[in-house]
Wavefront OBJ file of the C-alpha trace (Angstrom):
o trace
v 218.617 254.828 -54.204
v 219.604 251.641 -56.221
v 221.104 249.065 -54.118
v 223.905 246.759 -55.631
v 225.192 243.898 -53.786
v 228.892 242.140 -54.090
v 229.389 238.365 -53.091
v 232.563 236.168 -53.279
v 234.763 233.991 -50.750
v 237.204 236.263 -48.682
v 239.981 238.092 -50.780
v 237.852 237.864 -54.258
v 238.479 241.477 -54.789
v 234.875 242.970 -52.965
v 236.338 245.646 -50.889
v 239.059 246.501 -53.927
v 236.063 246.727 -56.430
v 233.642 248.914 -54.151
v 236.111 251.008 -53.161
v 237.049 251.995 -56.787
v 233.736 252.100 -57.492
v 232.524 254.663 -54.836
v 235.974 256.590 -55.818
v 234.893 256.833 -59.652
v 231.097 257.665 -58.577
v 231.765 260.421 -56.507
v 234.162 261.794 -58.841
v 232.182 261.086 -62.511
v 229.102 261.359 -60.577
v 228.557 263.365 -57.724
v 227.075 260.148 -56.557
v 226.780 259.214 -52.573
v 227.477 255.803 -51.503
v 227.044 253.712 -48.346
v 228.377 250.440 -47.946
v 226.568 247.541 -45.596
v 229.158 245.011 -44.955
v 228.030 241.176 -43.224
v 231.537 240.257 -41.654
v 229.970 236.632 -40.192
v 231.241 235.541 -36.665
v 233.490 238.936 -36.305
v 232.240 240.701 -33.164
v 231.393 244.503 -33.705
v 231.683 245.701 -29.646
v 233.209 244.282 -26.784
v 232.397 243.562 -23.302
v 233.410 245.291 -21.480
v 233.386 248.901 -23.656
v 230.802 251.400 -22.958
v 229.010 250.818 -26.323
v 228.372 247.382 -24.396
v 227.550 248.650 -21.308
v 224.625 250.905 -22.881
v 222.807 248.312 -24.988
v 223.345 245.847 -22.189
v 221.522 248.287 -19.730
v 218.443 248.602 -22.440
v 219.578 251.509 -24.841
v 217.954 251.080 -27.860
v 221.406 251.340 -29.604
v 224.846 253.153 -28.778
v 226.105 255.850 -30.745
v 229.723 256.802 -30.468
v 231.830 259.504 -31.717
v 235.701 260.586 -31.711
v 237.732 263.608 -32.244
v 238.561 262.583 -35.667
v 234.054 262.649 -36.828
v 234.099 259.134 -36.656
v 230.826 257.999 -35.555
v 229.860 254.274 -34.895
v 225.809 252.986 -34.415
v 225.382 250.257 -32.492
v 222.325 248.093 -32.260
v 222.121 244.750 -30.492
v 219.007 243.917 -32.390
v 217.758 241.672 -34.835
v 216.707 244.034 -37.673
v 215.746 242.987 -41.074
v 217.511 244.142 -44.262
v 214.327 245.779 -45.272
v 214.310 247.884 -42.026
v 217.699 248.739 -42.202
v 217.364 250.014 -46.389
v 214.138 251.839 -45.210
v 216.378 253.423 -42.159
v 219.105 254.207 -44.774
v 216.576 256.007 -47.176
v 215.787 258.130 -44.430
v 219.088 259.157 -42.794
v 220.169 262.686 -43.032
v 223.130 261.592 -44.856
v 222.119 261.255 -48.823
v 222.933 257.883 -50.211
v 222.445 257.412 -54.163
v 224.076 254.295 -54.067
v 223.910 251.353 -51.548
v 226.177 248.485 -51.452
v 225.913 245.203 -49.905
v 229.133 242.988 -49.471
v 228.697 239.254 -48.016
v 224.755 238.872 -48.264
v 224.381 235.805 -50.394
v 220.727 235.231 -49.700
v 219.688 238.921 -50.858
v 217.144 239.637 -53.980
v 219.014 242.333 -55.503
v 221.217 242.782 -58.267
v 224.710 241.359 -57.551
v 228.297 241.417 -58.846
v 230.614 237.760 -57.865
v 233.966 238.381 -57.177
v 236.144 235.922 -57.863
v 239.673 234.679 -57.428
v 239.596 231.497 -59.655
v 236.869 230.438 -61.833
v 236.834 227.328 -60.560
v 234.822 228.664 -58.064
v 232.059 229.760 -60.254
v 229.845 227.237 -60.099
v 229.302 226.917 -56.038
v 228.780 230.914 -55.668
v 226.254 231.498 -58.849
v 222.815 232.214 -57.682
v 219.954 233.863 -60.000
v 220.874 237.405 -58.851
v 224.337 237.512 -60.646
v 224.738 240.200 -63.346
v 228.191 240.497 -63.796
v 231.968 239.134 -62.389
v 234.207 240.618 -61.155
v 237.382 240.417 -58.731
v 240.795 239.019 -59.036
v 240.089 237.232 -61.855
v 239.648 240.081 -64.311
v 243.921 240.488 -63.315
v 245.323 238.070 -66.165
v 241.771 237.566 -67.993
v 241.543 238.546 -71.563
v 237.909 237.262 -71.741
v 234.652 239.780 -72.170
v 232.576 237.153 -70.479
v 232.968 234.137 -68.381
v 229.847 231.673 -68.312
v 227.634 234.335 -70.291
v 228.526 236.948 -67.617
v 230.255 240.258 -68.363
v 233.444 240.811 -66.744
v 234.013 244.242 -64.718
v 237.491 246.096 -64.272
v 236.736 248.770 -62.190
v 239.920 250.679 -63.716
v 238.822 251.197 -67.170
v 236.100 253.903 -67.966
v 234.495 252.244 -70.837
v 233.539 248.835 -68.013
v 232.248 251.761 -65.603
v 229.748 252.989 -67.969
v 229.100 249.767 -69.546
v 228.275 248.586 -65.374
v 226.292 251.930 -64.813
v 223.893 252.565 -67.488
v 223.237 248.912 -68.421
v 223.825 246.548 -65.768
v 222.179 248.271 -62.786
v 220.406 250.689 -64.506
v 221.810 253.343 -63.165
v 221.317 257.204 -64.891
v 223.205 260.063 -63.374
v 224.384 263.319 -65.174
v 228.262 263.402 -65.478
v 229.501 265.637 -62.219
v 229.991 269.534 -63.425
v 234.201 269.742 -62.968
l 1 2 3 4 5 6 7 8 9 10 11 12 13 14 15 16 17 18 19 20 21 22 23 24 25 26 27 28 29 30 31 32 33 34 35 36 37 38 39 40 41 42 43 44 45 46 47 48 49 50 51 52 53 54 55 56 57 58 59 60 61 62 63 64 65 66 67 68 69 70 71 72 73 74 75 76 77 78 79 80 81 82 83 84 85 86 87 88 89 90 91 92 93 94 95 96 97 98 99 100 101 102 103 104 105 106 107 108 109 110 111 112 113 114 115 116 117 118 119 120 121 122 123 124 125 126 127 128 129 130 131 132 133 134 135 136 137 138 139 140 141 142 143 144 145 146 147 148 149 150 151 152 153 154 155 156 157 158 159 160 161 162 163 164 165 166 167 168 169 170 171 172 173 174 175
């Protein structure tokens, strides 16, 4: 599974690029994705829901599905990343591809989304490979600050991203 992790301040273009991303995977790929999302302050469950109700009373976690196969996992736990990857790697569900969006503090290969690249310089950390995000819109540039530029929407970026950014190497999906 390689993990790839995507940073940037609120409406960079995270969610936009991953879910491209995961779209062109699947297809070119056959490749399975999940996505681990950190959404700060945002509450997950309620009081006052049964999800609540069940951690509250000492379940372990809450697990809670719909007529449509939606199924939600809830854990009122402090788990670490590592834990969580491990937990991942051993689901039932295959995942060839993980994605974090939000973790800043993670050591894994990352893309920065950004909106304006005046906001380079107070995102960068030692874990950026490439940039991407609303930027790339009305940027002619291969590069900005050393750093290759990803659009999502044209093939030759994909592959570029793929085999030699993250080191990823995946037969082409029989059509």
């Amino acid at each position: 599974m390689k993990i790839i992790g995507l940073i940037g301040y609120s409406g960079s273009g995270k969610t936009y690029l991953i879910t491209n991303a995961i779209r062109k995977l699947k297809k070119e790929y056959n490749l399975d994705s999940t996505v681990f999302k950190y959404i700060h302050e945002h509450e997950v469950d309620k009081k006052g829901k049964d999800t609540y109700k069940y951690i509250e009373s000492g379940a372990q976690f809450s697990i809670t599905r719909n007529a449509y196969n939606e199924t939600a996992i809830i854990l009122k736990k402090e788990i670490s990343n590592d834990n969580l990857i491990s937990w991942i790697k051993r689901a039932p569900l295959k995942t060839d591809i993980l994605f974090f969006e939000g973790f800043r503090d993670l050591d894994i290969p990352m893309i920065l989304c950004l909106r304006e690249e005046k906001d380079l310089e107070k995102q960068m950390n030692n874990n950026i490979r490439a940039i991407s995000g609303k930027i790339i819109a009305n940027n002619k540039q291969k590069a900005i600050s050393g750093y290759p530029l990803i659009n999502i929407e044209k093939e030759k970026n994909e592959v570029y991203i793929l085999k030699n950014i993250f080191q990823l190497e995946y037969p082409k999906a029989k059509k």
